[in-house]
C-alpha positions as CSV (number, residue, x, y, z in Angstrom):
1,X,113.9,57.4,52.3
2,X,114.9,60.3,54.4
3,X,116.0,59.9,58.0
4,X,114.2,61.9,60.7
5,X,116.9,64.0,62.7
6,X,116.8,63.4,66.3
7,X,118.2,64.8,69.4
8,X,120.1,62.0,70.4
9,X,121.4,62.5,67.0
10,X,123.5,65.8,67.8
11,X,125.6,67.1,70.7
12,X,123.9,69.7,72.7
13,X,127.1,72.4,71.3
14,X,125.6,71.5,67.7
15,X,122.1,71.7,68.6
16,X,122.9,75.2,70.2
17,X,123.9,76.3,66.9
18,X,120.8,74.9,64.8
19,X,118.6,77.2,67.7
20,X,120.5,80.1,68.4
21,X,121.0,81.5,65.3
22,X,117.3,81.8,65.2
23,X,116.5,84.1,68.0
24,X,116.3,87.8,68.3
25,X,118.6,90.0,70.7
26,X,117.2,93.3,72.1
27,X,118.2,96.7,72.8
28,X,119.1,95.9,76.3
29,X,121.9,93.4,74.9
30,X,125.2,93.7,76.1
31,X,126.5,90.5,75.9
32,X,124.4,87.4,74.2
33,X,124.5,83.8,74.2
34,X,128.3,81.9,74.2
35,X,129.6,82.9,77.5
36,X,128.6,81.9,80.5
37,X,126.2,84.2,81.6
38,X,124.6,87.2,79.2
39,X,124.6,90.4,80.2
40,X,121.7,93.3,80.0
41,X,121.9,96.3,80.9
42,X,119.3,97.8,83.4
43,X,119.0,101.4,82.8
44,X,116.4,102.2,85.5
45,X,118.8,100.5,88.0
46,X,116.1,97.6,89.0
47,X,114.6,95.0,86.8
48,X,111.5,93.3,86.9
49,X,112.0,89.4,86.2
50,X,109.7,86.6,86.1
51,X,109.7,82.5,85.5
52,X,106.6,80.4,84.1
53,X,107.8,76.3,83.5
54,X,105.6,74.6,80.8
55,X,105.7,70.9,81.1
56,X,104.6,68.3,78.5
57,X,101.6,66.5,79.0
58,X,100.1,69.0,82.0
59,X,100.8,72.5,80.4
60,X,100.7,71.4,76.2
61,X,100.5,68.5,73.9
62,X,102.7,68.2,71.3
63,X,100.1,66.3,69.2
64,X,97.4,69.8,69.5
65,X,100.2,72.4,67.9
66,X,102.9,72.8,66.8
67,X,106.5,73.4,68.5
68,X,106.5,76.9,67.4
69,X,103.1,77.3,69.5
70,X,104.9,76.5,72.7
71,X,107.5,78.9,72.1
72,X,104.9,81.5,71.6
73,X,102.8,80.6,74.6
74,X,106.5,80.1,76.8
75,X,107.1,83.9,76.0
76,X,104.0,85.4,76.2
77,X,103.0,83.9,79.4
78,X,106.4,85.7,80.8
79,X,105.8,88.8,79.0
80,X,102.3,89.0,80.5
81,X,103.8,88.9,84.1
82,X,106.4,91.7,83.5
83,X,103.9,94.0,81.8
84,X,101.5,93.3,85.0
85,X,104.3,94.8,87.2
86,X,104.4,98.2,84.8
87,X,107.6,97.3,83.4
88,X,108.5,96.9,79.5
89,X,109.9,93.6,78.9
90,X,113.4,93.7,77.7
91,X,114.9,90.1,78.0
92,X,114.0,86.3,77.9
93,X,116.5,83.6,79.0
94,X,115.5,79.8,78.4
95,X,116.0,76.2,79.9
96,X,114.6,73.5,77.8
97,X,114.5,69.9,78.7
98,X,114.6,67.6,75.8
99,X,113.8,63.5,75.5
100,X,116.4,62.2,73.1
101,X,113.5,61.0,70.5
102,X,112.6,64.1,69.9
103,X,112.3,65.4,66.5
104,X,115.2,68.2,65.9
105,X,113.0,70.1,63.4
106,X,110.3,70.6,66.4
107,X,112.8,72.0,68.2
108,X,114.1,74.7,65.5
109,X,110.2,75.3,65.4
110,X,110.2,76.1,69.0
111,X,112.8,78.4,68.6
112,X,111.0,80.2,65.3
113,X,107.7,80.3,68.2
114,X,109.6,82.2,70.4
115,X,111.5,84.6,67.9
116,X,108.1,85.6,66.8
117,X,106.8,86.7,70.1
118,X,110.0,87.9,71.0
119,X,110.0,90.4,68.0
120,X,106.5,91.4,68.5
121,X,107.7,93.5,71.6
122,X,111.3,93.9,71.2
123,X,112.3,91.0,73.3
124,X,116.0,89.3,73.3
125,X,116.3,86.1,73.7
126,X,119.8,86.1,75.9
127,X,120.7,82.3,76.4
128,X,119.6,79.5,78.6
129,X,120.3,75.8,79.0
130,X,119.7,72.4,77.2
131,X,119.2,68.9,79.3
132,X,118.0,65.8,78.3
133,X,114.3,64.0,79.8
134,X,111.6,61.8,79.6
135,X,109.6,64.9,78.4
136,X,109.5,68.0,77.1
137,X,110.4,71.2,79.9
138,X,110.4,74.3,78.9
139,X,111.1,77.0,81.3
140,X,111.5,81.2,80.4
141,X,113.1,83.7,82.7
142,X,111.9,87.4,81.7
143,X,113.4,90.5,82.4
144,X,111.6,94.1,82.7
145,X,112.4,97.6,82.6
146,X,110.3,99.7,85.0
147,X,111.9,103.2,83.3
148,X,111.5,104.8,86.2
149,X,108.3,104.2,87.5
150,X,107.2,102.5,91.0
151,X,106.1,98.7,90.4
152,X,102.5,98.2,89.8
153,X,101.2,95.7,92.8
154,X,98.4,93.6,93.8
155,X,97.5,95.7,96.8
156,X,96.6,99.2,95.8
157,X,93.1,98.3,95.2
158,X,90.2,100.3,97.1
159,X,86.9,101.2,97.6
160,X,85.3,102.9,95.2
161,X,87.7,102.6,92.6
162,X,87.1,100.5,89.5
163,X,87.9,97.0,88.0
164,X,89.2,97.0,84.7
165,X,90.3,94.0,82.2
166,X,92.1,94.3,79.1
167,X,92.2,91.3,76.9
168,X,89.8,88.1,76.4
169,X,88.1,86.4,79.0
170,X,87.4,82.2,79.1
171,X,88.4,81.8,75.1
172,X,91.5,80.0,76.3
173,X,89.6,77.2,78.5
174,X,87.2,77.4,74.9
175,X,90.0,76.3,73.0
176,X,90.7,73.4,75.4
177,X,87.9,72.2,75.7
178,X,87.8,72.3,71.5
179,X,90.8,70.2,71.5
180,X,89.6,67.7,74.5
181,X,86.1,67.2,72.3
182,X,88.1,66.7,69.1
183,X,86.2,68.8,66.7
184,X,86.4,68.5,63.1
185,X,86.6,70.5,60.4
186,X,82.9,69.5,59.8
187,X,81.7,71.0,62.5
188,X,79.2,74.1,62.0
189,X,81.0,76.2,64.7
190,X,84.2,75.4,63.2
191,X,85.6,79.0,62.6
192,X,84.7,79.4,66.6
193,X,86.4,76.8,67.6
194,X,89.3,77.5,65.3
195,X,89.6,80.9,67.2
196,X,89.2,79.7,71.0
197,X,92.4,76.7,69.7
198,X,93.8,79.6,68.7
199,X,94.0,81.6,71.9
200,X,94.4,78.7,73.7
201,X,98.2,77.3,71.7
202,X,99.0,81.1,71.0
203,X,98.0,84.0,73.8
204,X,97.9,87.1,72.6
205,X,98.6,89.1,76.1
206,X,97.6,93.2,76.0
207,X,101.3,94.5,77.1
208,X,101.1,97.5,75.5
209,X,97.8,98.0,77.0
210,X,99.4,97.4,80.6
211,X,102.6,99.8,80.0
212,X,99.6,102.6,79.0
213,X,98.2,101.9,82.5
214,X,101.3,102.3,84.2
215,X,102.1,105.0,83.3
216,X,98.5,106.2,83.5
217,X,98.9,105.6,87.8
218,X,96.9,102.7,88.4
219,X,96.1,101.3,91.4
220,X,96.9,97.5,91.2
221,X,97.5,95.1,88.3
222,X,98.1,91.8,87.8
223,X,97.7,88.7,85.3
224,X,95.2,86.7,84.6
225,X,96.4,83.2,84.2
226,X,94.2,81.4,86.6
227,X,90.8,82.1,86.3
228,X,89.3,85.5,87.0
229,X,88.0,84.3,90.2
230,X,91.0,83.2,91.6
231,X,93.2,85.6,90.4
232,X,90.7,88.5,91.6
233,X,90.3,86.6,94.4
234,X,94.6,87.4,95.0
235,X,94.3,90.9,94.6
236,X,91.3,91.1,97.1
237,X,93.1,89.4,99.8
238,X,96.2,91.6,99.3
239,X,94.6,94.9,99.2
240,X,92.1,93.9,102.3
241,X,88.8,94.5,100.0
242,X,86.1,93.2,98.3
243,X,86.1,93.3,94.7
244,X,83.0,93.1,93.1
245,X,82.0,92.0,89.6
246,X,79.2,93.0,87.2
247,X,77.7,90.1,85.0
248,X,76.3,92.8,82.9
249,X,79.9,94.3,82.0
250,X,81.0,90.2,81.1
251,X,77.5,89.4,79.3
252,X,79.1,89.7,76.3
253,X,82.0,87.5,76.8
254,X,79.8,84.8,77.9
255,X,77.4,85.2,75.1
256,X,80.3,85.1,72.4
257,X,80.9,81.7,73.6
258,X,77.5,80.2,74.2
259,X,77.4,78.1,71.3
260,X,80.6,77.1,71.4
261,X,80.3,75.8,75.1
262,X,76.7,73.7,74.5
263,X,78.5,72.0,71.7
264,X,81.2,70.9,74.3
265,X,78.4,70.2,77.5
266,X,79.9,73.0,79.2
267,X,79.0,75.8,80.4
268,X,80.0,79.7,79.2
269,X,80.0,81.4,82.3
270,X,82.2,79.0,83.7
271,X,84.9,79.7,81.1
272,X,84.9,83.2,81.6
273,X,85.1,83.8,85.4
274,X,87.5,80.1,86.0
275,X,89.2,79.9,82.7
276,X,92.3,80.4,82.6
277,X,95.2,81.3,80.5
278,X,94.2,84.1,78.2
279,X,96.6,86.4,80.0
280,X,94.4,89.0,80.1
281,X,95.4,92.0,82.7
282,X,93.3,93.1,85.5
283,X,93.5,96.3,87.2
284,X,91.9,99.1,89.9
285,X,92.3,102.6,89.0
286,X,90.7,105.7,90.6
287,X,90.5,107.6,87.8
288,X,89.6,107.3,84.2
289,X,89.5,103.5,82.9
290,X,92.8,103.0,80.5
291,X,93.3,102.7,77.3
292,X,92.5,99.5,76.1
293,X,91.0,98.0,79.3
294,X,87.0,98.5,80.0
295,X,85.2,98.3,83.3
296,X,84.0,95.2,85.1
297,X,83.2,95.6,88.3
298,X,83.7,98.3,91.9
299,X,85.9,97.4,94.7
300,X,84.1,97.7,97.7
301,X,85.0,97.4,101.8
302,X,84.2,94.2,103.4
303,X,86.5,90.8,103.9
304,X,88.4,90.1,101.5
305,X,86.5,88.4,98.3
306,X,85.4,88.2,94.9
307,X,81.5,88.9,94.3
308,X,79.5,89.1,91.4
309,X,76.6,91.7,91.7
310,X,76.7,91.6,95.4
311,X,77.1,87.9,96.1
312,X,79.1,84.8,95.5
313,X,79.3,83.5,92.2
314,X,77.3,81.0,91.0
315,X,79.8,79.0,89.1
316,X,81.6,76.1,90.3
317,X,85.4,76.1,91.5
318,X,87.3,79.3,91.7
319,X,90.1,78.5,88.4
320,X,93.1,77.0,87.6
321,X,95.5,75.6,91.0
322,X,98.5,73.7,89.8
323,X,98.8,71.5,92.8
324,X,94.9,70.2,93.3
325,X,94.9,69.1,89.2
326,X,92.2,72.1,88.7
């Protein structure tokens, strides 16, 4: 019978040479993994860099995916930030914490996740570090590129300008809710439900999208990891405004996942403005909306605060907080 390969099986210099071998480098590579430090170059003469932690058992269980889906979700959450800021994501470095038991093929499946994202937009991975746990830690550093361009903040928004979204809105807290109800393949919604697991174990976040606005001049941009609400709810109190959503410009999204939400006892409109997790951009521009984003609501003077047509929402809770367990 064949023995399953564990990490307490290997040293941490021959699991290092199972993973790294897997991984891309990038353009911006100037010296990789097996020195101390790597080295990337920063042609612009500033870099945009980010960290997102994942831990076991809050953030991910290994029993709903697959290792390679948390090394796809670990990047794209980081990618997601950088391309919020306008910058083009050059660079991941990772830290993973391991528990000894730990299968070493889930980990070379991690590392196959996170080549895959990586390649999708040109992304090195540049090194990291290994430590031992009681569960798995992942945590990825990213690195941007502005290329010349002024960051894109939180506080540019203002009145009269408009509130745009590129990307999918509550299908991530859909797919959790999927996994949490245990539905089977039986199910009559099941090709629904396989989609919002989907988006919930792999994000697909709209960076090109968020590059195009950059460099279109928008106004303020940031991700949506939170919840809409909350994360609008950010960007108002930065900028000193209101900004007002229209339930007619997120009808659809809620409508998409009707079914889907009665079969779980929850409720659509929910997902969409608390959900969080999709990694879909929001932004204020003046002008014309961007490519690849659409309208979804009008900032407006007042307090800061998010409002939907004019007054508060009608959901419950606000999104995601780390620290309150919701």
């Amino acid at each position: 019978m064949h023995q399953v390969e564990r990490v307490q099986d290997l040293t941490e210099d021959e699991l290092l040479e199972r993973v790294v071998p897997l991984l891309p480098a990038s353009a911006a590579r100037v010296l990789g993994p097996g020195d101390d430090a790597a080295v990337v170059a920063a042609p612009d003469g500033r870099f945009v860099v980010t960290t997102d932690v994942l831990v076991e058992d809050r953030h991910f269980r290994r029993a709903w995916g697959s290792g390679a889906d948390v090394g796809w979700r670990a990047v794209m959450q980081n990618l997601a930030d950088v391309a919020a800021m306008g910058a083009r994501p050059t660079a991941i470095v990772t830290s993973l914490v391991l528990p000894g038991d730990l299968e070493v093929a889930w980990v070379e499946d991690f590392a196959h996740g996170m080549a895959q994202a990586c390649r999708i937009h040109a992304v090195g991975a540049e090194g990291g570090d290994l430590s031992g746990g009681p569960v798995v830690m992942v945590s990825v550093t990213a690195h941007g590129d502005l290329e010349g361009r002024a960051p894109v903040l939180r506080d540019g928004a203002r009145p009269g300008a408009r509130i745009c979204h590129a990307g999918r809105l509550g299908w991530s807290a859909a797919g959790l809710a999927v996994l949490e109800a245990g539905f089977t393949s039986d199910d009559h919604l099941e090709a629904e439900a396989r989609d919002a697991v989907g988006r919930f174990l792999r994000p697909r976040p709209p960076v090109a999208a968020g590059l195009r606005a950059a460099e279109a001049g928008v106004e303020a941009m940031m991700d949506v990891s939170d919840g809409l609400l909350r994360d609008a709810g950010r960007m108002a109190r930065a900028s000193g405004v209101v900004l007002d959503l229209s339930s007619q410009a997120i009808a659809a999204d809620v409508a998409a996942l009707e079914a889907l939400a009665h079969a779980c006892g929850q409720d659509a409109l929910s997902w969409v403005l608390t959900g969080g997790e999709d990694h879909g951009l929001l932004a204020v521009v003046e002008g014309e909306v961007p490519e690849g984003f659409r309208q979804i609501g009008t900032v407006r003077a007042g307090e800061p605060a998010v409002t939907v047509d004019g007054g508060p929402p009608s959901v419950l809770g606000s999104g995601w907080d780390h620290f309150s367990g919701r």
